[in-house]
N, C-alpha and C positions, 0 to 999 in steps of 0.2 A: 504494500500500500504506500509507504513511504518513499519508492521507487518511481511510482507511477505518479505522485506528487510533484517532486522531483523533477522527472521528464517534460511534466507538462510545464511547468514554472520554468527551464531551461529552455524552453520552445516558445514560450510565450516572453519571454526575455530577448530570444532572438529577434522574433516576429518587430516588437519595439523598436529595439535596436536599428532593425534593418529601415524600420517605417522612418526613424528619425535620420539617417543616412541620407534616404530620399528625398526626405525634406528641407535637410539642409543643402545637397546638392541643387536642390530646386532652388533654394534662394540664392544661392550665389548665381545661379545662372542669370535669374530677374538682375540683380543687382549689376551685374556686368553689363548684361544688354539697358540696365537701366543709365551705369558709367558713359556708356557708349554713343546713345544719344544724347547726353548733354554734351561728350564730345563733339558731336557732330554739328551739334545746335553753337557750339561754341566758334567753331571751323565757319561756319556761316555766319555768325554776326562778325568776325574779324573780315571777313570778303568782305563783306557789305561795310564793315568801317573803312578798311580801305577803300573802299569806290569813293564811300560817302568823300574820305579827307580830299582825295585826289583829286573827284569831280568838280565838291561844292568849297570846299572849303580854302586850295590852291588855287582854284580859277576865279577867287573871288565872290562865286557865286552865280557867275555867268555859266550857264550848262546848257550844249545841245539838247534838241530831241529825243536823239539819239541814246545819250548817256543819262537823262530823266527817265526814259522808258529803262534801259538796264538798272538803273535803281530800284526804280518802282515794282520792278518782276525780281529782283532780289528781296527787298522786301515785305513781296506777299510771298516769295517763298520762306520766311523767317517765321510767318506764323506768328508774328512777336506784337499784338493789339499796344503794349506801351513804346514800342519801339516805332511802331506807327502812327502813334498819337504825337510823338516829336515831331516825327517827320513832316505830318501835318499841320504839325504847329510853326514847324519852317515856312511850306512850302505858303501857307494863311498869312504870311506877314505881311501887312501895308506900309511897312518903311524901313529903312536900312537897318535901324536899331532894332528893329524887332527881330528883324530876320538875323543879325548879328550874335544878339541873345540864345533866338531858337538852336542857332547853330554849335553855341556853347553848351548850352544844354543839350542837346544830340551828344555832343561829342563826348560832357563828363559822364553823362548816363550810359553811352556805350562801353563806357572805359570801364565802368562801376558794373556792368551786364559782363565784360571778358572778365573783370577780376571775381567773381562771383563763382 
C-alpha cells in the first residue's frame, strides 16, 4: 500500500514538474517575441527620427512632396497615435514659432520614445 502511495505521489510530482517546464518555457518564449517587437518598434521610430531630422529639421523646414509623403507612410507605419499627434501639431502651425516649438517637441519626445 505504501508503494502504490508512493508511485503515485512520484508520478504526480513529475506530471507538475513537467507542467511547470512548459510553462515556463512558454513564457520566455512570449517574452522574447515580446523583447523583439519593441525592438522593432524601436528600429522604426529611429528611421523615422532620422527622416524626420534630415527632412524637417536640416532643411529648415522647407520639405518636398515627395519626402512629406515618405514621412507620413512612415508614420502611419509606427502605429504610434502620440507620435502622431506631434507630428500634427507640426504640420497645424500658423507661424514660425509654433512650428519651431512643434519641432522641439517632436524631437525631445522622440529622443525620450528611443530612450524608453
Amino acid at each position: 500500500m505504501k508503494n502504490k502511495i508512493l508511485i503515485i505521489a512520484l508520478i504526480a510530482s513529475l506530471l507538475v514538474n513537467i507542467f511547470l517546464g512548459v510553462s515556463y518555457f512558454q513564457d520566455k518564449s512570449v517574452q522574447m517575441e515580446s523583447d523583439q517587437l519593441s525592438s522593432e518598434q524601436r528600429e522604426k521610430i529611429s528611421e523615422f527620427t532620422k527622416l524626420f531630422f534630415t527632412k524637417i529639421v536640416v532643411t529648415g523646414g522647407k520639405i518636398s512632396f515627395e519626402d512629406r509623403a515618405k514621412i507620413e507612410e512612415d508614420l502611419k507605419n509606427l502605429n504610434d497615435s502620440a507620435i502622431s499627434e506631434k507630428w500634427n501639431n507640426f504640420i497645424s502651425s500658423d507661424s514660425g514659432g509654433k512650428a519651431q516649438g512643434a519641432v522641439t517637441d517632436m524631437m525631445i519626445f522622440l529622443a525620450d520614445r528611443l530612450g524608453n
